[in-house]
N, C-alpha and C positions, 0 to 999 in steps of 0.2 A: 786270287788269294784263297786258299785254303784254310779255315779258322781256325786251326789248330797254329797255324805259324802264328798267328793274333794274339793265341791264348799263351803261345811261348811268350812272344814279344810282350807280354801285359806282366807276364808273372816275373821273366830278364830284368823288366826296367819299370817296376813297380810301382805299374797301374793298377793292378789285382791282384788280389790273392786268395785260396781258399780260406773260410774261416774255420777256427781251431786245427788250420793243417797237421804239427806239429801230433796233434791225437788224431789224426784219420781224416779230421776235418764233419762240416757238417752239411748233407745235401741240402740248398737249397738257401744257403747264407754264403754271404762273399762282403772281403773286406779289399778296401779302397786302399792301396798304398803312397806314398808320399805324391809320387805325377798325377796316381788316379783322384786324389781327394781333390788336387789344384783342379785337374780336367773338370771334374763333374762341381763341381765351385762353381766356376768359369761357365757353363752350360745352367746354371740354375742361376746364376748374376744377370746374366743375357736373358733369361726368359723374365725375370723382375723388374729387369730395365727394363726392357722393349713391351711385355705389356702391362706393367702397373705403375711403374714413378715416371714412364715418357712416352707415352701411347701417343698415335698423330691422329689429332682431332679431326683432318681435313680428309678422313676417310670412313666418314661415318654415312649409312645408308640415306638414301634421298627422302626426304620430309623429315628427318631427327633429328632432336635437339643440336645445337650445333658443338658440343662439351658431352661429357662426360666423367663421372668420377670413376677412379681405382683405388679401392682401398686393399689391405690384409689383415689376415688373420693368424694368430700361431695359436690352434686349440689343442688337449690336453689326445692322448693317445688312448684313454680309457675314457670311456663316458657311461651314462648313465644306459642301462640295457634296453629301458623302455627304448631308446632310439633307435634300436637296430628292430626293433619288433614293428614298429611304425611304419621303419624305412622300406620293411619288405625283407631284408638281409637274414634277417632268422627265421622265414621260414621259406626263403626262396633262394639263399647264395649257396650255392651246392656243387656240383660237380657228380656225376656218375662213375662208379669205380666198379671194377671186378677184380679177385681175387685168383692167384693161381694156387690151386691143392697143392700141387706138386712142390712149385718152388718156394712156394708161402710169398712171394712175390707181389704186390698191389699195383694196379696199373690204372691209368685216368682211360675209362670207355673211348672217349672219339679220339684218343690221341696211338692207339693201337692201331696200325697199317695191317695189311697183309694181301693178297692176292693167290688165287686158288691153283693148287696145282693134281697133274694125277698122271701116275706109272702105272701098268699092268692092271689096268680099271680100278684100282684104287686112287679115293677122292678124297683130299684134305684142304682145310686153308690155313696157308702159312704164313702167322701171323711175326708182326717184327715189332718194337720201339724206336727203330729208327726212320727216319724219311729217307726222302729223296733215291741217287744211284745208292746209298750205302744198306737204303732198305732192300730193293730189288739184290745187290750182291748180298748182301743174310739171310734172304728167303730162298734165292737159289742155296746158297750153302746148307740151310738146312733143311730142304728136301732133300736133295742126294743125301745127306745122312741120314732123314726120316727111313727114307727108298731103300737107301743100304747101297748108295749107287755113289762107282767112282765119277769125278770132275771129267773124266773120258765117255762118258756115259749121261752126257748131260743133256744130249738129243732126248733123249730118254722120256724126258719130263713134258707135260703140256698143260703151257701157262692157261689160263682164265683169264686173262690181260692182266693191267697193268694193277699197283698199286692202291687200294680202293679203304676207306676207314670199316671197323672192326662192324659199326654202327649196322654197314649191309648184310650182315651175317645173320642170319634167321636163326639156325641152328648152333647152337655154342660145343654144342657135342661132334664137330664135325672141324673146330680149331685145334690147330697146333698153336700153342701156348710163347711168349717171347723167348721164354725159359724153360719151357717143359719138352721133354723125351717123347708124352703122346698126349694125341689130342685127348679131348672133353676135359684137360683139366680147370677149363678157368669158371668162376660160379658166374649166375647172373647179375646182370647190373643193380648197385643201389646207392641210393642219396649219399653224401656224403659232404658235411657244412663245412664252409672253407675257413670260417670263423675261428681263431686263438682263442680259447676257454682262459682263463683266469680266476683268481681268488681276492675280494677287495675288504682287509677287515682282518682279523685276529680269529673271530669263531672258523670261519673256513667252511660253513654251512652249505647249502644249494642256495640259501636266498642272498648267499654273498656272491653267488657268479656273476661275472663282467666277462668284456672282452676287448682283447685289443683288437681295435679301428682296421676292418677292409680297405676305408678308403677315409679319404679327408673330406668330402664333399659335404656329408652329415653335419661336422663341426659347423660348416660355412651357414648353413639353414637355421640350425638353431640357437643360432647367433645374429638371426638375422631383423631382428626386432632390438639388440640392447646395440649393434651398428648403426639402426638406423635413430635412435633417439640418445647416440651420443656424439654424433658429427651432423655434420650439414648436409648427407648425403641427398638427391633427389633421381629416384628415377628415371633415366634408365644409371644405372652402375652398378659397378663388379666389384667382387670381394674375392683377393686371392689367397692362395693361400699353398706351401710349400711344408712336404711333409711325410715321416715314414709312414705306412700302413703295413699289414701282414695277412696274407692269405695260405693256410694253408696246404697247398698245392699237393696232391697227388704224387705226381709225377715233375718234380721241378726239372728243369732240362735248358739245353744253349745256352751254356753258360752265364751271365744275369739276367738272361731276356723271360725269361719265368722263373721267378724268385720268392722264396716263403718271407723275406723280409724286402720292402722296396720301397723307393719314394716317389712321390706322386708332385705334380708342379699342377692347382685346379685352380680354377677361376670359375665362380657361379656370376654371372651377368643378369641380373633382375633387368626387364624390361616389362611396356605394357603390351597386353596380348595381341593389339592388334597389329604391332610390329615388330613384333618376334621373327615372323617370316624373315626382314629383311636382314636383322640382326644376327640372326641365324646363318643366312649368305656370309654376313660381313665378317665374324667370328671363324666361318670353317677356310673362307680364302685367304684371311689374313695369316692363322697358323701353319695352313701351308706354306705361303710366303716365308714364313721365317725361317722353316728349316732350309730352303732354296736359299736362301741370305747368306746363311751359316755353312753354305756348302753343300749340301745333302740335295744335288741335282741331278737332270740325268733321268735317264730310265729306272733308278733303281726306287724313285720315290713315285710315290703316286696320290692320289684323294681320291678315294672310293666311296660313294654314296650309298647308304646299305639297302636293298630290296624292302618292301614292306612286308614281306614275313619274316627278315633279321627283326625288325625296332620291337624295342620293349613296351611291354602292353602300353606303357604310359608317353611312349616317346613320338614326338610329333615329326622327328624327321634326325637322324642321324649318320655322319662322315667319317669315315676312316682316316687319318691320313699314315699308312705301310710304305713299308722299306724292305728291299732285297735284301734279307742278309745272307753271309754266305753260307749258312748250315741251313736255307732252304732249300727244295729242289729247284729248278732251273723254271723260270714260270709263276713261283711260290713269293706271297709278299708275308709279312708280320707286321700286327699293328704298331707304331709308332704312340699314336694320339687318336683321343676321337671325342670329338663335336659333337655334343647332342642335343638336340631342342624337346627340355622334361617339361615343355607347357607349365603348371602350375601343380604337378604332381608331387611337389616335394614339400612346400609349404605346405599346401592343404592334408597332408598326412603327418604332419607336425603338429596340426588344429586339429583335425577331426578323427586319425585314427589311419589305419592300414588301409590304404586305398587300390581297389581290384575294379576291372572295367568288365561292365556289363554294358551287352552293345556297343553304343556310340558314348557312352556315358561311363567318370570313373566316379564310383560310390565305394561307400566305408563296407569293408567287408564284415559281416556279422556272423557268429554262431550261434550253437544249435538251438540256443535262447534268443535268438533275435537281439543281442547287443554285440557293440563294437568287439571286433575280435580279439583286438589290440587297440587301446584306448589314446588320443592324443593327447597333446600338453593340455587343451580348452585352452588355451595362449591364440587372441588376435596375433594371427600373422598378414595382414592385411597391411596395405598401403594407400594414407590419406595423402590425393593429391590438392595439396591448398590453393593450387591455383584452378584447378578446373573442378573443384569441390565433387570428385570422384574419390569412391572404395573400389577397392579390385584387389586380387590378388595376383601379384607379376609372374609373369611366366620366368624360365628362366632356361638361357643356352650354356652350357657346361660345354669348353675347352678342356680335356681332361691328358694331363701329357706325362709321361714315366720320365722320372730323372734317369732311372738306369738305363732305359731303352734308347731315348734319348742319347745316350754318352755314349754306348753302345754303338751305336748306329755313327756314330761319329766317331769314330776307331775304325769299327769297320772300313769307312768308306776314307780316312786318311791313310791307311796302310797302302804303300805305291814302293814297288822297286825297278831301279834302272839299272846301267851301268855305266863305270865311271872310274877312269885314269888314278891308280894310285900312286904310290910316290915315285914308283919305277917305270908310270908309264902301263903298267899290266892294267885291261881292262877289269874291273870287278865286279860282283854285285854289290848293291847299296840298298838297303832299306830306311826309308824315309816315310813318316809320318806327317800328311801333308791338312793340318787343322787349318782351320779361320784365324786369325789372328789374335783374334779375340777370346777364343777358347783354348788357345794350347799354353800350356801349364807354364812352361817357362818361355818367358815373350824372347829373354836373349842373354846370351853368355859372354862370358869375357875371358879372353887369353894372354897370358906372356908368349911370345912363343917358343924363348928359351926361358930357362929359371935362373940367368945372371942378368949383369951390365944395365940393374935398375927397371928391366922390364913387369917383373912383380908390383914391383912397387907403384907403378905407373898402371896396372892390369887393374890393381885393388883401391887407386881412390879413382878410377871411372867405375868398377865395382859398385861399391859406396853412392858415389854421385848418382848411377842406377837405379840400387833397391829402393829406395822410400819411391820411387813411382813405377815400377813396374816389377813383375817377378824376373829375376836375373840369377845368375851361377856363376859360379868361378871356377875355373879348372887351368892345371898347372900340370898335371900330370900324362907321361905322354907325348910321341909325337905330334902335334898340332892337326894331322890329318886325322887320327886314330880320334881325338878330339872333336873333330867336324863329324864325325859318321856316330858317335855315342850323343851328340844334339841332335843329329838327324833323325836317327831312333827315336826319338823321344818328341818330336816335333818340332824346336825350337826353330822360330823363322828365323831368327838374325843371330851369327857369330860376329864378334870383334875383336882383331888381334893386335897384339902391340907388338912391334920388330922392331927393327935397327933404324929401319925411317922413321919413327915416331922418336928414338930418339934425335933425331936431327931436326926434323920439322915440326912433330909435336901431332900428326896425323896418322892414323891409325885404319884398319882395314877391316870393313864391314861386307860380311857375305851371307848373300841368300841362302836358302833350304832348297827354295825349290828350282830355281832357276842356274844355282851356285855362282851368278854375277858374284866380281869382289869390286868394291869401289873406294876409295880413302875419301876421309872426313877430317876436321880438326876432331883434336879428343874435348873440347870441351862440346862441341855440337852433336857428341854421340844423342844425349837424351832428345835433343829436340829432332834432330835425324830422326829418329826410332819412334818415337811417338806420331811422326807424322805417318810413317809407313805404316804404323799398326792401326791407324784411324782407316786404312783402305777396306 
């Protein structure tokens, strides 16, 4: 599959669309259209169900409690600023950009490709924004134009190998630009906070700056003292929590897989430290299991453990779990989700202030007066356990998963075409979108298959009898084939039609998506037919 035929198919049948199209549109925001709002629904239900209202007890690490609690959380999208200063986010969530003279163009440092080339002992590196074959077919394109050299003359040129990020370039004066005519035009690299500024308040001062939320995970922390003294919760348990965040991105790009507006699906897991280790196993195997559940198997998914010069200063062991999509190169994953074991770094910069690790040890980081850099709440975030009359501070494994990447990844990998006998017998192509049953937007349709002789009327109270349990559709419009291939598009597992033996016997014909079996049913057993199939 090609993701361009994806992004057709998404915007045809109104899984996505740009937002503000209509005025140009805006890089780096995208709206949900009617299938896509049901799809990513569906995909954030499945992850609430499965791990917070019905998690299975009987797979919890060996010597742990044998229970656990899940709770959630819905926190506000502005918070107080102090928290992002604690968190480390305001002075460390950044991003490296350079600038191009020429085309006023701004670009994200490591996400600039390029590989060297050189004609008539002249040396350049010809940088691109795109990956994969499309980067190598842009870079050759624009050498020969750099060169002045025809597509016949392409011997001409000698590569430097392959595709390599901007990052190994020493010299900037010696690039060709994504956009520029000649090289040295791009400056050097500088910080730049991926944080949304805002205004909280009527004066509109500097002491009224806020921002909107990088991430949800924050809320979950400093919320984590009035959860625990208003439930029953005990050690080890999770607090989830589902929710937009925004990052200013650079360079937004693949279409929602880097996004300035996006939602996050987190669960902070409080446990005690000295079983974090295990807990940490049990968290990163379990998430991958799920997306294998939901479909997403195969070679194209993976769990990747990060090397210890990936983890963050503060992170005691972190997992990937990446997917092939198809706008990588062939080889190339994108993260999905990722596991992180933050030990107690997140609490105790809640208490104590901005915490940066010296040595083996994280201490509050102080300025050039010896006091905290960035000050904490002075809030006990600590955990009294009454049975074993221990304080501690729980560590904690973060599950952190994208709704968009997530749904994302799950389009991608239902897009499947065959070929298939149409009314005359002519083979054709067929595009079918082949979901979990549980996540595709409409579970099942219903047809007349002509619009006389009572068949409507029979189509629209199994309709009816349908929707209050399941998502269902109606359509009348149309050859009945024409019909089956606009559900197939769109995912739907089960059609059912009403013909000429229904009315006779009162049974009607229920067909697969993917398989295209047809089989009869009586019409009042359509619901419990269906619902047992979609429990598969």
């Amino acid at each position: 599959m090609q993701m361009d035929q994806l992004v057709a198919l998404c915007k045809r049948r109104g899984f996505l669309f740009q937002s503000s199209e209509i005025y140009g549109g805006l890089q780096g925001f995208w709206d949900y259209g009617p299938l896509g709002v049901e799809l990513k629904r569906n995909v954030r239900e499945a992850w609430w169900r499965d791990m917070v209202t019905s998690q299975d007890e009987l797979e919890v690490p060996p010597g742990a409690p044998s229970t656990y609690e899940m709770t959630g959380l819905d926190c506000t999208i502005i918070m107080h600023p102090q928290v992002w200063k604690c968190s480390g986010h305001y002075d460390l969530f950044h991003d490296y950009m350079v600038d191009c003279r020429e085309s006023k163009r701004r670009y994200r440092y490591d996400q600039i490709q390029g590989r060297w080339a050189e004609s008539d002992g002249k040396r350049v590196f010809v940088a691109t924004n795109v990956s994969g074959d499309e980067g190598l077919e842009e870079t050759q394109r624009k050498a020969l134009k750099f060169f002045n050299l025809r597509a016949k003359n392409a011997d001409r040129l000698q590569w430097g190998g392959p595709l390599v990020c901007l990052t190994t370039v020493e010299n900037l004066a010696e690039v060709l630009g994504p956009d520029a005519k000649e090289p040295g035009t791009l400056t050097e690299p500088r910080e730049f906070n991926l944080m949304f500024k805002t205004i909280v308040g009527a004066l509109g001062g500097e002491e009224d700056t806020a921002f909107l939320r990088p991430e949800t995970a924050q809320g979950i922390f400093v919320n984590f003292k009035n959860v625990l003294d208003s439930t029953r919760v005990r050690v080890p348990f999770g607090i989830a929590q589902i929710g937009k965040s925004f990052r200013n991105e650079i360079t937004p790009r693949n279409f929602t897989f880097r996004s300035r507006e996006f939602e996050q699906m987190e669960i902070e897991f409080f446990c005690r430290p000295e079983t974090s280790p295990d807990w940490y196993k049990y968290w990163r195997d379990r998430r991958f299991q799920w997306y294998i559940d939901l479909g997403l198997a195969g070679d194209r998914l993976r769990l990747r453990d990060h090397d210890p010069d990936e983890l963050s200063h503060y992170s005691c062991g972190t997992a990937d779990i990446e997917y092939a999509f198809p706008f990588l190169a062939d080889g190339e994953f994108g993260e999905l989700e990722g596991v992180a074991h933050r030990g107690d770094f997140d609490l105790r910069s809640h208490m104590e202030g901005k915490l940066v690790r010296q040595g083996d040890q994280l201490v509050v980081e102080e300025n050039e007066h010896g006091q905290p850099r960035h000050r904490g709440s002075g809030k006990d975030l600590s955990y009294y356990d009454d049975q074993t009359k221990e304080r501690f501070v729980p560590h904690v494994i973060e599950p952190s998963a994208g709704a968009d990447r997530a749904t994302l990844a799950f389009l991608c990998e239902a897009y499947n075409e065959d070929e298939v006998p149409d009314e005359k017998g002519k083979l054709t192509k067929r595009v079918f979108m082949k979901f979990h049953p549980r996540l595709a937007p409409i579970k099942a349709a219903v047809f007349p298959l002509v619009k006389k002789d009572g068949m409507p009327e029979v189509a629209k109270e199994i309709y009816r009898t349908l929707k209050p349990h399941l998502t269902a559709f109606y359509d009348e419009k149309g050859a009945v084939g024409r019909r089956y291939r606009r559900q197939d598009e769109v995912g739907t597992p089960f059609c059912i039609t009403v013909d000429g033996q229904t009315m006779q016997d009162g049974t009607v014909t229920i067909r697969d998506r993917d398989t295209l079996e047809q089989w009869r049913v009586s019409k009042e057993d359509c619901l419990s037919e269906l619902q047992q199939r979609l429990k598969a």
